[in-house]
C-alpha positions in Angstrom: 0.0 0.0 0.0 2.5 2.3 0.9 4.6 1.7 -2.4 1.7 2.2 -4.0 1.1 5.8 -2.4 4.7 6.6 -3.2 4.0 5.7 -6.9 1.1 7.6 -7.1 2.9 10.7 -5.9 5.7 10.1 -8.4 3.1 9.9 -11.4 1.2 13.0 -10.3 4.9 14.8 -9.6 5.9 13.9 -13.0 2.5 15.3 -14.3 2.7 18.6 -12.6 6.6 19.2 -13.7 5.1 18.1 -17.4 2.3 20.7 -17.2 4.3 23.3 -16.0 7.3 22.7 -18.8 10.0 24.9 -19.3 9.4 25.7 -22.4 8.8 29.7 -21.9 12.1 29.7 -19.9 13.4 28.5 -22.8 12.4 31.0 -24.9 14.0 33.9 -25.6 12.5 37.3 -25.5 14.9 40.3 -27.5 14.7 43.5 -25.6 15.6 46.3 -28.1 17.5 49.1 -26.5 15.9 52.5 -27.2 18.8 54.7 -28.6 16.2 58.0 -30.0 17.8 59.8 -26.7 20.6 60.2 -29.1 18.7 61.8 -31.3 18.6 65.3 -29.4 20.8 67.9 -29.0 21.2 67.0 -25.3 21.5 63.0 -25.4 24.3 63.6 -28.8 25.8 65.6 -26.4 26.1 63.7 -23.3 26.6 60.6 -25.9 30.4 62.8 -27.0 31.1 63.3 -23.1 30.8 59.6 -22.7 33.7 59.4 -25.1 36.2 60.7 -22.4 34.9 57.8 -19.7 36.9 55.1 -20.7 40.2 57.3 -19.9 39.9 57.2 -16.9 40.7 53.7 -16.5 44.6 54.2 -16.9 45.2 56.9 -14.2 43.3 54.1 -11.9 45.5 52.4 -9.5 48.6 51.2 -10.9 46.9 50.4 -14.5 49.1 52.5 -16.9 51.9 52.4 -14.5 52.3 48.4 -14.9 51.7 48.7 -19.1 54.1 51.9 -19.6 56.9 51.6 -17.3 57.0 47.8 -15.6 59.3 45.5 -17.9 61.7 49.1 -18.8 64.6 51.0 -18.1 62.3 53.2 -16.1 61.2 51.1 -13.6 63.3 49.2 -10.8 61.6 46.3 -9.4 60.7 46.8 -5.9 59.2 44.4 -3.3 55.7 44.9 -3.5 52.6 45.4 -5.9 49.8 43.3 -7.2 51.3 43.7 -10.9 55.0 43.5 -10.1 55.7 39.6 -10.6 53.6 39.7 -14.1 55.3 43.3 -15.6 58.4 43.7 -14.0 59.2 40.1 -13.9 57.4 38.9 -17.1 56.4 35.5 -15.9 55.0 33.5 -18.0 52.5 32.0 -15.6 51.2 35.7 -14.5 51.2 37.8 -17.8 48.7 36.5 -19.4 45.2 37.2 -20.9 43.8 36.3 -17.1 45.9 38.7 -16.0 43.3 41.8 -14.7 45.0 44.4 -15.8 45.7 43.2 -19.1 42.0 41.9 -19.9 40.8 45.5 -18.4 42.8 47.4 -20.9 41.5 45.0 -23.6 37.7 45.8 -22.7 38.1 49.4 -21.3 39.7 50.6 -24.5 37.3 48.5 -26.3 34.4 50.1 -24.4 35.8 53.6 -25.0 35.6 52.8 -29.2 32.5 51.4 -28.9 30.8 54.5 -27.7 33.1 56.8 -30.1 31.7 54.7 -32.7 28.2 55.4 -31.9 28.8 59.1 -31.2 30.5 59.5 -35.1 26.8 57.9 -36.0 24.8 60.4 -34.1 26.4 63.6 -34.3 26.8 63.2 -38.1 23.3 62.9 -38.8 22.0 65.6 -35.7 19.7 67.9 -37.3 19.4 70.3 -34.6 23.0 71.1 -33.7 25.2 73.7 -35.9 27.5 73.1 -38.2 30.1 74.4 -35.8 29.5 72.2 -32.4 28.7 69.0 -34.6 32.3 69.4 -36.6 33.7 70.0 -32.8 31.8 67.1 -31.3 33.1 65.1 -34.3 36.7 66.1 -33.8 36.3 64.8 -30.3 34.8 61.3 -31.3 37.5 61.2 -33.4 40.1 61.7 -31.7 39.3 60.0 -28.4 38.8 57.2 -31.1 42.4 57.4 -32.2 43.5 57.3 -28.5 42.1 54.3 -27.6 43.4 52.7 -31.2 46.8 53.8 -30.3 46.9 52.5 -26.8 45.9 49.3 -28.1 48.2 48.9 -30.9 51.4 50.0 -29.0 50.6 47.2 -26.5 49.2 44.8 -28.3 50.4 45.0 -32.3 47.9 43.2 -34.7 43.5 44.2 -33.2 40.7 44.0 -34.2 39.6 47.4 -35.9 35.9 48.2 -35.7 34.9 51.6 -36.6 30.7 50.6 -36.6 28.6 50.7 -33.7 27.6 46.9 -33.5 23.5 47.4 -32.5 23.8 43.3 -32.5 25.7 41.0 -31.1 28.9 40.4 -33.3 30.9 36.9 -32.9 33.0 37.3 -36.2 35.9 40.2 -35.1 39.3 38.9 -36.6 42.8 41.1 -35.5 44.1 43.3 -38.3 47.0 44.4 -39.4 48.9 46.6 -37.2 49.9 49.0 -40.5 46.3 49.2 -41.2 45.2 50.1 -37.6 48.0 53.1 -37.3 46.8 53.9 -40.8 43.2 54.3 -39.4 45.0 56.4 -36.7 46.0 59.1 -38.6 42.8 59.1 -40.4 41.3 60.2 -37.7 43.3 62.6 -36.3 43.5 64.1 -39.8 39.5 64.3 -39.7 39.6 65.7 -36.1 41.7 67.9 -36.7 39.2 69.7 -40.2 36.6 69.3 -38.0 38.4 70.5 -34.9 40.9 73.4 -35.4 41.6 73.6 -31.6 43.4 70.2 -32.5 46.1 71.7 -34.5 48.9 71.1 -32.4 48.5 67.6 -33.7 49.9 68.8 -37.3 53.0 70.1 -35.4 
């Protein structure tokens, strides 16, 4: 009787979990991100001054420090520091792409032409700003593009160069060239600088 019971509960268990089937949490539901903020003068705006975020990342703790000077003449190895045994030592086992600094730069700089990318989109087809703040706000993408190109490629060599928002997800990036990355470099400084003559100092 009672193995019966047990059986019982089992079929009506098996039932319920039947009848109440994952198959909506399967599914998958697409949420489209609402970009049309970008589409007025104050959202193209605060889109450029987003631009300037992803700098930030290298005055942070010992970030720049450990890519610019660890591993050089510059730097004496001292006896402590999260990043000393990877950059001033180079071991093998610690500089790697696990390594947190290393994978930060990677996305950070990433990040930072991401949202240049999309800025160069928006400001170049604002109806409402002047011709004079868009070419300004265009220098600034542009340029603040460059940066973060030229960080990677001096670190790095051969990345992936992107120069398109990606409104979908994107699983096909391949690394370029390191000629054609510096190439796209000067391109747009040469751009920032028609369309930002504060940027002049660049030409000297």
């Amino acid at each position: 009787m009672k193995m019966k019971t047990i059986k019982i509960i089992l079929i009506i268990t098996g039932f319920t979990l039947l009848s109440i089937s994952c198959t909506k949490f399967l599914e998958e539901e697409g949420y489209n991100i609402d970009y049309s903020y970008y589409e007025t003068l104050d959202g193209v705006n605060s889109l450029v001054v987003a631009c300037y975020q992803q700098t930030r990342w290298a005055a942070n703790a010992e970030n720049q420090y450990a890519l610019e000077d660890m591993g050089t003449d510059l730097y004496m190895l001292g006896g402590d520091g999260p990043y000393r045994d990877a950059f001033g030592q180079y071991l093998t086992n610690s500089l790697s792409p696990n390594n947190g600094v290393t994978r930060s730069f990677w996305e950070n700089n990433y990040k930072g032409i991401s949202i240049c990318n999309l800025a160069v989109e928006y400001v170049s087809k604002n109806a409402e700003m002047t011709s004079e703040v868009k070419n300004a706000r265009l220098g600034e993408a542009l340029f603040l593009r460059a940066y973060y190109y030229y960080e990677l490629v001096i670190q790095f060599g051969d990345v992936v160069l992107s120069n398109k928002f990606a409104f979908y997800p994107k699983l096909d990036y391949v690394r370029v060239p390191q000629k054609q990355v510096w190439s796209q470099i000067i391109t747009d400084l040469r751009q920032a600088w028609i369309f930002f003559p504060g940027l002049m100092a660049l030409e000297k």
